[in-house]
PyMOL Python script that loads the backbone (N, CA, C, O; Angstrom):
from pymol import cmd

cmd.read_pdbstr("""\
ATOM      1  N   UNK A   1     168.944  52.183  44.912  1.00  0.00           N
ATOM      2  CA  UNK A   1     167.922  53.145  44.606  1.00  0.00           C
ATOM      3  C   UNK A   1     167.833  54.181  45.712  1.00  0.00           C
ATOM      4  O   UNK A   1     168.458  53.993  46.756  1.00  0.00           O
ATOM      5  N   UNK A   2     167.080  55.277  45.536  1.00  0.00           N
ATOM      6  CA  UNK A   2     167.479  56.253  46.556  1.00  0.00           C
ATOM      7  C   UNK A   2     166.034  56.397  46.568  1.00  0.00           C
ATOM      8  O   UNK A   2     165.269  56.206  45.623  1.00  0.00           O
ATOM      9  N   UNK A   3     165.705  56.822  47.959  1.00  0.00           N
ATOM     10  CA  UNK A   3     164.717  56.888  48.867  1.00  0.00           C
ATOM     11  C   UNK A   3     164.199  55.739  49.424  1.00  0.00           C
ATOM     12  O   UNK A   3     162.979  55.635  49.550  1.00  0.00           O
ATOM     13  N   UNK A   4     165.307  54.434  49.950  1.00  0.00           N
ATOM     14  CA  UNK A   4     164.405  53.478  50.470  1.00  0.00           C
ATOM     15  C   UNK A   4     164.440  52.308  49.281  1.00  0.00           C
ATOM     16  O   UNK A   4     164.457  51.150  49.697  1.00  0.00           O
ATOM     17  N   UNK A   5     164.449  52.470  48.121  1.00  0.00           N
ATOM     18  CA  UNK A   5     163.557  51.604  47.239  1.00  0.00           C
ATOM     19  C   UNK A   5     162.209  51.470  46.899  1.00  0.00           C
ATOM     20  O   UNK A   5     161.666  50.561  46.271  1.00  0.00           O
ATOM     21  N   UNK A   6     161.414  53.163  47.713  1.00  0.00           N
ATOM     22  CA  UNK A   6     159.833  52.947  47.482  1.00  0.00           C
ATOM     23  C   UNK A   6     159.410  53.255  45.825  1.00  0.00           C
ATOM     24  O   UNK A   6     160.067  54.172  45.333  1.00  0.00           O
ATOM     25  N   UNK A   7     158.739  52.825  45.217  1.00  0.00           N
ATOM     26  CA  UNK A   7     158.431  53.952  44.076  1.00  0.00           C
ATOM     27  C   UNK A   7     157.133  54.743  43.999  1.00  0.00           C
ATOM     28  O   UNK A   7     156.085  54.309  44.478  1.00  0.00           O
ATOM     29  N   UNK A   8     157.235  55.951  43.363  1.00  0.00           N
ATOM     30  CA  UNK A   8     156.331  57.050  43.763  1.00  0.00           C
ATOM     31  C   UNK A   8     155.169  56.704  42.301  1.00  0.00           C
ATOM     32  O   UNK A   8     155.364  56.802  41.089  1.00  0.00           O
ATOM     33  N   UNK A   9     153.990  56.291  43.077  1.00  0.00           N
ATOM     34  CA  UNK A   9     153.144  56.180  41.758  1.00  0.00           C
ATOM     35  C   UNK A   9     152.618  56.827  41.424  1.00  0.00           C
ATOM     36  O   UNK A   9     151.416  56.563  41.422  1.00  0.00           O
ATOM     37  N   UNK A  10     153.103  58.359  40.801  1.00  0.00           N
ATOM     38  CA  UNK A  10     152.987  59.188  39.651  1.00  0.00           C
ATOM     39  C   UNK A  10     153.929  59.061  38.777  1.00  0.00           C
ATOM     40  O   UNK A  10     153.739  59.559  37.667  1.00  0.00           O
ATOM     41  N   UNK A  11     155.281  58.309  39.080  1.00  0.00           N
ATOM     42  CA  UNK A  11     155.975  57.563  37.876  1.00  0.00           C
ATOM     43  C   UNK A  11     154.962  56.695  37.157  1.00  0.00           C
ATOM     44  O   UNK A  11     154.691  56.705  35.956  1.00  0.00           O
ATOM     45  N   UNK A  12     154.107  55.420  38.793  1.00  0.00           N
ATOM     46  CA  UNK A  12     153.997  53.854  37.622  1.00  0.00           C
ATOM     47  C   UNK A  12     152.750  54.053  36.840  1.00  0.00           C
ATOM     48  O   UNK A  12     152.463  53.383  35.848  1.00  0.00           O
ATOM     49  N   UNK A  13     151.832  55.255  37.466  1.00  0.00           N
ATOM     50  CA  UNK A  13     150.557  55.379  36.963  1.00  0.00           C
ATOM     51  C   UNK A  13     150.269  56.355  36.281  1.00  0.00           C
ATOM     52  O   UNK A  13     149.058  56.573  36.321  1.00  0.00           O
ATOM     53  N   UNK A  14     150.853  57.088  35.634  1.00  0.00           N
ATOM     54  CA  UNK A  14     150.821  58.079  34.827  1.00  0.00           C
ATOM     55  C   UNK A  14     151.174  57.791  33.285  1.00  0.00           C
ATOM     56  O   UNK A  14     151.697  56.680  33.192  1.00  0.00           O
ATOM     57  N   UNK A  15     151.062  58.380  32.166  1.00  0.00           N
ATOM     58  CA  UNK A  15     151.113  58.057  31.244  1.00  0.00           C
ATOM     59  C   UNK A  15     152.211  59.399  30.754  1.00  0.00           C
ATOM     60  O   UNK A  15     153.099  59.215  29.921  1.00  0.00           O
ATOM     61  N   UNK A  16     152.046  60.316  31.214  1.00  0.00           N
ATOM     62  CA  UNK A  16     152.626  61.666  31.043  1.00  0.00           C
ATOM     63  C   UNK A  16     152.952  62.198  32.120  1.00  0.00           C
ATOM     64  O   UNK A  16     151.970  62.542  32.778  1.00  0.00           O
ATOM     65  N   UNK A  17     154.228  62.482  32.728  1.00  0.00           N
ATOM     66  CA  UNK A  17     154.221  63.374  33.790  1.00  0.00           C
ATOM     67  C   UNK A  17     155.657  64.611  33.529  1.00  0.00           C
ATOM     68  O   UNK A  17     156.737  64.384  32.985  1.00  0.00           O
ATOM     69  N   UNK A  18     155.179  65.842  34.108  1.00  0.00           N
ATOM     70  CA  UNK A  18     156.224  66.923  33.276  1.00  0.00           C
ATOM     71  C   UNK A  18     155.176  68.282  33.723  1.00  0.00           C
ATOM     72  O   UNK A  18     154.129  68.318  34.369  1.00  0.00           O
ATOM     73  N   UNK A  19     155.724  68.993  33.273  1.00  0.00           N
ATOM     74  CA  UNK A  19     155.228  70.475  33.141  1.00  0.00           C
ATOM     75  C   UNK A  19     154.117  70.604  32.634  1.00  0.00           C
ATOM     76  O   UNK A  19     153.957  69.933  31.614  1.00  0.00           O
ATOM     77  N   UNK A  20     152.755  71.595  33.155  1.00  0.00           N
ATOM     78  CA  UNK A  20     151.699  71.898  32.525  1.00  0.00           C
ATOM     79  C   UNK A  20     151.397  71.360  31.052  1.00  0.00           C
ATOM     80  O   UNK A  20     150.566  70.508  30.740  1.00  0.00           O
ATOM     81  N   UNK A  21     152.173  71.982  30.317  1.00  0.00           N
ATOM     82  CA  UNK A  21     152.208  72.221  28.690  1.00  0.00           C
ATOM     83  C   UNK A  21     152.556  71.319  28.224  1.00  0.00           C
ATOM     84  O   UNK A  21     151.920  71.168  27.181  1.00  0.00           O
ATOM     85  N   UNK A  22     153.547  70.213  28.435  1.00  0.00           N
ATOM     86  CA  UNK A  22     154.240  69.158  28.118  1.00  0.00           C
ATOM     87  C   UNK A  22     152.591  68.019  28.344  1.00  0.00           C
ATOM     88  O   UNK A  22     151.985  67.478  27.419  1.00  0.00           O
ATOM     89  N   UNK A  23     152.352  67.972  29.343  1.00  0.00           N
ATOM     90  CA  UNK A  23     151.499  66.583  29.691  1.00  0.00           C
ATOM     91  C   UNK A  23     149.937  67.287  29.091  1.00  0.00           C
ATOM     92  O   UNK A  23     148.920  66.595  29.148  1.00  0.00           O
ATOM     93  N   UNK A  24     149.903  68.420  28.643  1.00  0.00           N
ATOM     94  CA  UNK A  24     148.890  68.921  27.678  1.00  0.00           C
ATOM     95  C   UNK A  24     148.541  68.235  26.013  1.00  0.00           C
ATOM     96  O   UNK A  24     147.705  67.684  25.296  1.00  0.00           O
ATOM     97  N   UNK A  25     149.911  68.779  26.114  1.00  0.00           N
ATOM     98  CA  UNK A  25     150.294  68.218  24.422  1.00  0.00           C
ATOM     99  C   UNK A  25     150.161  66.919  24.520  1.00  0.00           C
ATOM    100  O   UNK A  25     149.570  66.333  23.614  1.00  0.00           O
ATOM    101  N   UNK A  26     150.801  66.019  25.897  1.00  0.00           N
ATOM    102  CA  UNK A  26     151.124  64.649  25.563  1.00  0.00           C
ATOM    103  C   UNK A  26     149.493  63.784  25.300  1.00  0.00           C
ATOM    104  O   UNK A  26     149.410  62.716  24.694  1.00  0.00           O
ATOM    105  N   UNK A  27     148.101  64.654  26.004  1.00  0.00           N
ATOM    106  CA  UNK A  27     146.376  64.070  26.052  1.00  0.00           C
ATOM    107  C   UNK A  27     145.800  64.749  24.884  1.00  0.00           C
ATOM    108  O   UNK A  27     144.576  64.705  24.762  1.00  0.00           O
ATOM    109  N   UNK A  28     146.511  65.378  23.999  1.00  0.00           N
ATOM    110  CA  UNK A  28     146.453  66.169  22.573  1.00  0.00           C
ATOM    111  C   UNK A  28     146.556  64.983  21.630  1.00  0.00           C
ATOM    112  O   UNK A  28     145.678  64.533  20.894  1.00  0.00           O
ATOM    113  N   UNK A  29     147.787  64.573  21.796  1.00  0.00           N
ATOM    114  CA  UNK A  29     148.748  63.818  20.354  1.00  0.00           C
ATOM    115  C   UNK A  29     147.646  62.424  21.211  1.00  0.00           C
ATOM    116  O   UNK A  29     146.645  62.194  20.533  1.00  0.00           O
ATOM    117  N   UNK A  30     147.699  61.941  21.944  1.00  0.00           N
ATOM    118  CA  UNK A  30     147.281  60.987  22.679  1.00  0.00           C
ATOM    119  C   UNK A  30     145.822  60.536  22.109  1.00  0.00           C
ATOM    120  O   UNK A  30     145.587  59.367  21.801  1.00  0.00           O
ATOM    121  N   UNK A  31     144.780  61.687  21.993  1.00  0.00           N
ATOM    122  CA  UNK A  31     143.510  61.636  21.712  1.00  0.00           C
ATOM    123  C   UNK A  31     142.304  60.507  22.646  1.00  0.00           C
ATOM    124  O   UNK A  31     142.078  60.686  23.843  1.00  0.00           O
ATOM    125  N   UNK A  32     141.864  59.757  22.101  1.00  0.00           N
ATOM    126  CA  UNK A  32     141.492  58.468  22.412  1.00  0.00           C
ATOM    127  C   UNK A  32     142.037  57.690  23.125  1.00  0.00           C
ATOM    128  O   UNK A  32     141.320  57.231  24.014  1.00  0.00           O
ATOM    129  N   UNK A  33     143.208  57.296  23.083  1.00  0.00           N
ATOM    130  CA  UNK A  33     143.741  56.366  24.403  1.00  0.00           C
ATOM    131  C   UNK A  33     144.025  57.350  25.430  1.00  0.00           C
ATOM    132  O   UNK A  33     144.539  56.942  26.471  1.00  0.00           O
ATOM    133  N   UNK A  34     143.714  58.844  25.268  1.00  0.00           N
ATOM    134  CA  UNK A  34     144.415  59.348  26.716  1.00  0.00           C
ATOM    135  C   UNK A  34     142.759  59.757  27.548  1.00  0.00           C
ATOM    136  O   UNK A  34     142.586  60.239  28.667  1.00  0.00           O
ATOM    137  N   UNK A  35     141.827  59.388  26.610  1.00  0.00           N
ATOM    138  CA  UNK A  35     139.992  59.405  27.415  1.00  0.00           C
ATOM    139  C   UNK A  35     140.210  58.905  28.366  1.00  0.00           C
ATOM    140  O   UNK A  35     141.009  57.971  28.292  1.00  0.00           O
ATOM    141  N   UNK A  36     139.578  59.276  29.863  1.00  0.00           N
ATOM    142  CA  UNK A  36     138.973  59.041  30.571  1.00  0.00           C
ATOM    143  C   UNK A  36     140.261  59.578  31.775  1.00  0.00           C
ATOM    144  O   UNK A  36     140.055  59.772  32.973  1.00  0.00           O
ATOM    145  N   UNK A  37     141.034  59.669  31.353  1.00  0.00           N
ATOM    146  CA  UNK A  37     142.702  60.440  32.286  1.00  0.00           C
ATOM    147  C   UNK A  37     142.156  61.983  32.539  1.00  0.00           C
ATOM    148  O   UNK A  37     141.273  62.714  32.090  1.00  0.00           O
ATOM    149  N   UNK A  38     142.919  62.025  33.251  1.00  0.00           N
ATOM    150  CA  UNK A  38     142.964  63.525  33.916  1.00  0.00           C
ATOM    151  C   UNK A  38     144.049  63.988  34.383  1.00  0.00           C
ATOM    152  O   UNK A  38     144.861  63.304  35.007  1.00  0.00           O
ATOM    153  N   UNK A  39     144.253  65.969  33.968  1.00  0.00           N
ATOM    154  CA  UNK A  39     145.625  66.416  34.492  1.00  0.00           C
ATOM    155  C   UNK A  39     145.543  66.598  35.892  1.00  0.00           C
ATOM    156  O   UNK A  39     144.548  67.158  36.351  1.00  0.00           O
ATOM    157  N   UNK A  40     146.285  66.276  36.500  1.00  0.00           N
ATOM    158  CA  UNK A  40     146.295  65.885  37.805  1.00  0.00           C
ATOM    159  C   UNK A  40     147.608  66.829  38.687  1.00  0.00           C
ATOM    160  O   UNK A  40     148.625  66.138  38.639  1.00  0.00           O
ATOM    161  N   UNK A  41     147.865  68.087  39.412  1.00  0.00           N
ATOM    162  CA  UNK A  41     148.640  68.279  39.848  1.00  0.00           C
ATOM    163  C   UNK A  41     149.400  67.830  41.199  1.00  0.00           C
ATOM    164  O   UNK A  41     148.609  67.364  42.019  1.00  0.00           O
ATOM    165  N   UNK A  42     150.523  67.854  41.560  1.00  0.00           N
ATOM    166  CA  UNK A  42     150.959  67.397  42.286  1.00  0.00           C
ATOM    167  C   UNK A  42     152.325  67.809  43.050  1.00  0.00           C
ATOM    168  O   UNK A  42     153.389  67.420  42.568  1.00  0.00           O
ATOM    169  N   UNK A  43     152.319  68.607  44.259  1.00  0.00           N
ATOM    170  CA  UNK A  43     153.745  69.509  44.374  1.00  0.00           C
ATOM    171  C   UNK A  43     154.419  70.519  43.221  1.00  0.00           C
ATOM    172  O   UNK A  43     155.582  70.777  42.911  1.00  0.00           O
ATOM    173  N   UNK A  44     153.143  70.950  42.752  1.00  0.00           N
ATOM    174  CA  UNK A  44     153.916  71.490  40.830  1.00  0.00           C
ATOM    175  C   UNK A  44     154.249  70.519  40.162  1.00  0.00           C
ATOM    176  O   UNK A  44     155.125  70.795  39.342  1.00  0.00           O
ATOM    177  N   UNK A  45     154.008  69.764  40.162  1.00  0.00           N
ATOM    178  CA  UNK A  45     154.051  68.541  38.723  1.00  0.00           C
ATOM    179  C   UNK A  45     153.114  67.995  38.457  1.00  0.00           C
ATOM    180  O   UNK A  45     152.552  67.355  39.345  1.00  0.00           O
ATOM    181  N   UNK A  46     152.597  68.026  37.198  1.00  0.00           N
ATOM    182  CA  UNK A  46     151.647  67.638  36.426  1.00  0.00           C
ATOM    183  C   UNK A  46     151.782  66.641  35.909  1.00  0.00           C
ATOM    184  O   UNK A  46     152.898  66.455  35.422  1.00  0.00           O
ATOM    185  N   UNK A  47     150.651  65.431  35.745  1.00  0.00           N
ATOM    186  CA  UNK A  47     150.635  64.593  35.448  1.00  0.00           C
ATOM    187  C   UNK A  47     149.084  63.489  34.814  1.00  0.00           C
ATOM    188  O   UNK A  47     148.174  63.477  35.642  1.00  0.00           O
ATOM    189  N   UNK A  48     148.899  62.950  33.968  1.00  0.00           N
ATOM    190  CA  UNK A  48     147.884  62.282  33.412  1.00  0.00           C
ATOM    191  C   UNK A  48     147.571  61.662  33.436  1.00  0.00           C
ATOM    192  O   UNK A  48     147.713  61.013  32.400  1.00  0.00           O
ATOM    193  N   UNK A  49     146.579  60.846  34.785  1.00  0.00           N
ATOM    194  CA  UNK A  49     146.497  59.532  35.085  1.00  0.00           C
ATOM    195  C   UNK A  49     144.967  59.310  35.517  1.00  0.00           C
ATOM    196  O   UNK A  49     144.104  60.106  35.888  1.00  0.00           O
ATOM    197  N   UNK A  50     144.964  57.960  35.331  1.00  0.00           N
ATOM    198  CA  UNK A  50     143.228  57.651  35.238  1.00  0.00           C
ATOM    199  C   UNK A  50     142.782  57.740  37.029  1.00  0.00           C
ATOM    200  O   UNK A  50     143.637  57.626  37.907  1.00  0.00           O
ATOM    201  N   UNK A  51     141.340  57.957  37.309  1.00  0.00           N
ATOM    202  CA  UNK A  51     141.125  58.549  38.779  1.00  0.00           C
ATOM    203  C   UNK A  51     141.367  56.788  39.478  1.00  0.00           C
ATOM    204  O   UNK A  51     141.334  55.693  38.916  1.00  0.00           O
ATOM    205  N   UNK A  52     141.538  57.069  40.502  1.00  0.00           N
ATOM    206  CA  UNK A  52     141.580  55.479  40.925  1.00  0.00           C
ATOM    207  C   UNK A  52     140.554  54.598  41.272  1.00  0.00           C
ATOM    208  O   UNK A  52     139.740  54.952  42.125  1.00  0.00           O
ATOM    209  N   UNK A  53     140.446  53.175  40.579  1.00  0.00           N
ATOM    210  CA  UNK A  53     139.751  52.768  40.952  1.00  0.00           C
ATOM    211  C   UNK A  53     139.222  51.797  41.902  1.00  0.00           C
ATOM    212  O   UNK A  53     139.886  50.760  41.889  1.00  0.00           O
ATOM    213  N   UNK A  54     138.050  51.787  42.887  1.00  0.00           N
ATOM    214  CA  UNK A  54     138.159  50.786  44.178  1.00  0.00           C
ATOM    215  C   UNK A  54     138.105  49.584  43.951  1.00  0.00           C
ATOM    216  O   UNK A  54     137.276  49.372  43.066  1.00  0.00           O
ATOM    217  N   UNK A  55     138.605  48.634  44.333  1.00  0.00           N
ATOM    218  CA  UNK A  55     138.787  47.405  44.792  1.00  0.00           C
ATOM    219  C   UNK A  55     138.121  46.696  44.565  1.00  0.00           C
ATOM    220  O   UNK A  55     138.248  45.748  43.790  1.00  0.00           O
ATOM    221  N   UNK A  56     136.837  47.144  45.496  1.00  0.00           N
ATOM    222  CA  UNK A  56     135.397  45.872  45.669  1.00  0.00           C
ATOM    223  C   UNK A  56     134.516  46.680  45.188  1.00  0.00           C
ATOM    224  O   UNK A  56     134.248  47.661  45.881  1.00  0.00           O
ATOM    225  N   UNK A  57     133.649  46.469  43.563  1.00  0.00           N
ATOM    226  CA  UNK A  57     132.613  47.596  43.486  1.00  0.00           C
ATOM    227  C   UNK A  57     131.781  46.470  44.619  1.00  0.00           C
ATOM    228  O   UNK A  57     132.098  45.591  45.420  1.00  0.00           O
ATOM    229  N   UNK A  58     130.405  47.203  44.048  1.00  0.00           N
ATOM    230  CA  UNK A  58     129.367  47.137  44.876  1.00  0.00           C
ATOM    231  C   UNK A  58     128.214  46.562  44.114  1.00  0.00           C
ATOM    232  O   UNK A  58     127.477  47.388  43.575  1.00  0.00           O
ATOM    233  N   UNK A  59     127.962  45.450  43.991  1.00  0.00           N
ATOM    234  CA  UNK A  59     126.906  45.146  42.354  1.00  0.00           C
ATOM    235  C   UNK A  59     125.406  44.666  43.252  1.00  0.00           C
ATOM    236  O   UNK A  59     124.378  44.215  42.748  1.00  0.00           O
ATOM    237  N   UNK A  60     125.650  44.899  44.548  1.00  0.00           N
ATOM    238  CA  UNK A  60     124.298  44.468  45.411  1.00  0.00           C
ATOM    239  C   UNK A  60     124.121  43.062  45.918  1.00  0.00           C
ATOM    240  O   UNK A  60     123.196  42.686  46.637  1.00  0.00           O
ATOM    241  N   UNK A  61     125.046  42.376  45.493  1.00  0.00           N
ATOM    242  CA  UNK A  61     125.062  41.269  45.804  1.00  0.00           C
ATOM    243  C   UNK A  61     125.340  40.627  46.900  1.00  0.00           C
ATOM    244  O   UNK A  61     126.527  40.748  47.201  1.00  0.00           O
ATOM    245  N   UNK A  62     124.669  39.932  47.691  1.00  0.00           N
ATOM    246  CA  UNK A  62     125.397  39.033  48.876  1.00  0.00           C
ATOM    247  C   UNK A  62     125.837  37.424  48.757  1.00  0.00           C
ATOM    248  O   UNK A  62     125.346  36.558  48.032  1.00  0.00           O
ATOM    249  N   UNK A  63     126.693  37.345  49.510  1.00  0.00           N
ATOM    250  CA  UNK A  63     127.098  35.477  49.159  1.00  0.00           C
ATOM    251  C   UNK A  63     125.954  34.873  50.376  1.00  0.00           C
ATOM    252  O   UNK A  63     125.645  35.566  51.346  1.00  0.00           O
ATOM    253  N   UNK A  64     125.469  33.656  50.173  1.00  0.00           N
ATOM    254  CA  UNK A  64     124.679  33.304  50.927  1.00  0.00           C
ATOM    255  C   UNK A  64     125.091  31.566  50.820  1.00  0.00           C
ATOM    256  O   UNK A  64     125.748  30.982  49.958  1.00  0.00           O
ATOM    257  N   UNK A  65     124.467  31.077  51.969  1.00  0.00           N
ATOM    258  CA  UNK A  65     124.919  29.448  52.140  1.00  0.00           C
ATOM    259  C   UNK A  65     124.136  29.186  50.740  1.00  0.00           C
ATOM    260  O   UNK A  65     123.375  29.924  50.113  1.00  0.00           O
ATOM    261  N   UNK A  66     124.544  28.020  50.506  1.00  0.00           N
ATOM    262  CA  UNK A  66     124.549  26.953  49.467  1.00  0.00           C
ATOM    263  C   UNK A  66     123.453  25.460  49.815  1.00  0.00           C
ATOM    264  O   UNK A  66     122.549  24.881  49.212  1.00  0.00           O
ATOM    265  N   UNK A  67     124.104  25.315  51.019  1.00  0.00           N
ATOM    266  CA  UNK A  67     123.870  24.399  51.463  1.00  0.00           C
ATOM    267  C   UNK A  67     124.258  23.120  50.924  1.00  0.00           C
ATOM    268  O   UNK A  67     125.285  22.953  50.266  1.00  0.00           O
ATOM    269  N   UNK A  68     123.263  22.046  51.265  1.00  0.00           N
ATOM    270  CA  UNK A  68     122.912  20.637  50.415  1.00  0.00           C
ATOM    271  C   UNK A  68     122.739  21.061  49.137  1.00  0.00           C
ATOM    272  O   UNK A  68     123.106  20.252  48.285  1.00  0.00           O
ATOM    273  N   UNK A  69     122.426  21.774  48.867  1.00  0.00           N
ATOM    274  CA  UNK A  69     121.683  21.810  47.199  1.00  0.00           C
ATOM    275  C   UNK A  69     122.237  21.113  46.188  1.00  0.00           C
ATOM    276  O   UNK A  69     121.731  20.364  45.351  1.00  0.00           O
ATOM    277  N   UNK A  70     123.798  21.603  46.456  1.00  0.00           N
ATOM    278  CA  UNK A  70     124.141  21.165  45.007  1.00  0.00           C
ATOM    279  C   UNK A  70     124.865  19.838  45.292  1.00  0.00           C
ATOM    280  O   UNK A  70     125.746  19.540  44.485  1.00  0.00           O
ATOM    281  N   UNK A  71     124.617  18.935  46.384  1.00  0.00           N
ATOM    282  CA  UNK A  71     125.224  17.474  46.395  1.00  0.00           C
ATOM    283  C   UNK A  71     124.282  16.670  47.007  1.00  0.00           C
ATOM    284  O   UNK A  71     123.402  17.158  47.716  1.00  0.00           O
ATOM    285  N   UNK A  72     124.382  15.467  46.797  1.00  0.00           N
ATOM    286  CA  UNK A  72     123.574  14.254  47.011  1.00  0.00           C
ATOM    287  C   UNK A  72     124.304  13.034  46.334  1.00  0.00           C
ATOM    288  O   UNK A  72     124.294  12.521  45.215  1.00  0.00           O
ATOM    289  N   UNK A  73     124.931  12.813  47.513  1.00  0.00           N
ATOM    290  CA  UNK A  73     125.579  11.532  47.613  1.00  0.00           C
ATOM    291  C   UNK A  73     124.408  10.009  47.875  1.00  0.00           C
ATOM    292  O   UNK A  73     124.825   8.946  48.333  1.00  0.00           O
ATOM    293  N   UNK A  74     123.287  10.193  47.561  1.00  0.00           N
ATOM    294  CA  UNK A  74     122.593   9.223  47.582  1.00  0.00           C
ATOM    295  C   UNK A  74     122.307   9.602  45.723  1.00  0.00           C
ATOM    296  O   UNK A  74     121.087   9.447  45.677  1.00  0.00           O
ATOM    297  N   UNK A  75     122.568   9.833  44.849  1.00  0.00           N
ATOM    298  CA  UNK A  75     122.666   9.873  43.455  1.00  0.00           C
ATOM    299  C   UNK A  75     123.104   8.365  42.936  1.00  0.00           C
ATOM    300  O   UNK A  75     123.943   7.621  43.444  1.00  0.00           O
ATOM    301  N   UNK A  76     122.403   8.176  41.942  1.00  0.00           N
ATOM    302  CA  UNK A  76     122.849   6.409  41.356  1.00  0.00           C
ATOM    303  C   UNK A  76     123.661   6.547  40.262  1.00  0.00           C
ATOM    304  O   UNK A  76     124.195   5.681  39.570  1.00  0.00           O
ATOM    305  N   UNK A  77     123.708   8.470  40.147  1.00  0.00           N
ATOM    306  CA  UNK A  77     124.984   8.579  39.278  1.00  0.00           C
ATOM    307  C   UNK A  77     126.383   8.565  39.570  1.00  0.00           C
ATOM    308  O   UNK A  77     127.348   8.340  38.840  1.00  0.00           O
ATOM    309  N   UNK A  78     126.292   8.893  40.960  1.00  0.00           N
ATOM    310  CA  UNK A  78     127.635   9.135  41.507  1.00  0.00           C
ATOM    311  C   UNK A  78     128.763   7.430  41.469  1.00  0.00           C
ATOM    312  O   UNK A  78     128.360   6.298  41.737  1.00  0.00           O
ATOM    313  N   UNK A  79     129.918   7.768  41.124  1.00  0.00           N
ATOM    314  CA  UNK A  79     131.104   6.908  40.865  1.00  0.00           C
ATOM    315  C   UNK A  79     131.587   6.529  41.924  1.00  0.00           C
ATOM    316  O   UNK A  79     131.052   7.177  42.823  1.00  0.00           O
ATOM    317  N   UNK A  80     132.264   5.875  42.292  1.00  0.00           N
ATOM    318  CA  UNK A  80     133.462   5.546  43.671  1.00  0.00           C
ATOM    319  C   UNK A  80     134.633   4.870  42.624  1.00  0.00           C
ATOM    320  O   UNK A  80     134.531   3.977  41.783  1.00  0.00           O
ATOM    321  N   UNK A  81     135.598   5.565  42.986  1.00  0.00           N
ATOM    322  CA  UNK A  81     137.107   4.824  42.205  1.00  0.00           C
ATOM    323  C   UNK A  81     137.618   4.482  42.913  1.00  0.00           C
ATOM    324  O   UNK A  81     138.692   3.924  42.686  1.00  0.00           O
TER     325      UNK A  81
END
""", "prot")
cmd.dss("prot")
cmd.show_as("cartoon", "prot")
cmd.util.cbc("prot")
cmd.orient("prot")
């Protein structure tokens, strides 16, 4: 492969990539599955790919100890095999 073997992700993440008019037509014919994409330029090449999204949202939540709570080995349910 040439350049290394890296690949450039406006190949892996794009759905359309090409000339203005070309990746126009392609969020045209596309309709509905091409929602929420955007033409995106790039060195003069255009391309249709969804904005990126982060990693870790943010839902407000913190992890917090547990503790004992959820065990008790003095239980008369608990088994030994």
């Amino acid at each position: 492969m040439k350049g290394g073997g890296l690949r450039e992700s406006i190949w892996e993440e794009s759905i359309a990539v090409g000339i203005k008019k070309f990746v126009e037509w392609t969020e045209e014919v596309l309709g509905r599955k091409a929602k929420g994409r955007n033409l995106v330029e790039k060195k003069k090449i255009f391309h249709l790919r969804k904005h990126p999204v982060p990693n870790m949202a943010n839902f407000g939540i913190k992890n917090d100890d547990i503790g004992g709570e959820n065990s008790n080995l003095n239980d008369s349910s608990y088994i030994s095999i």
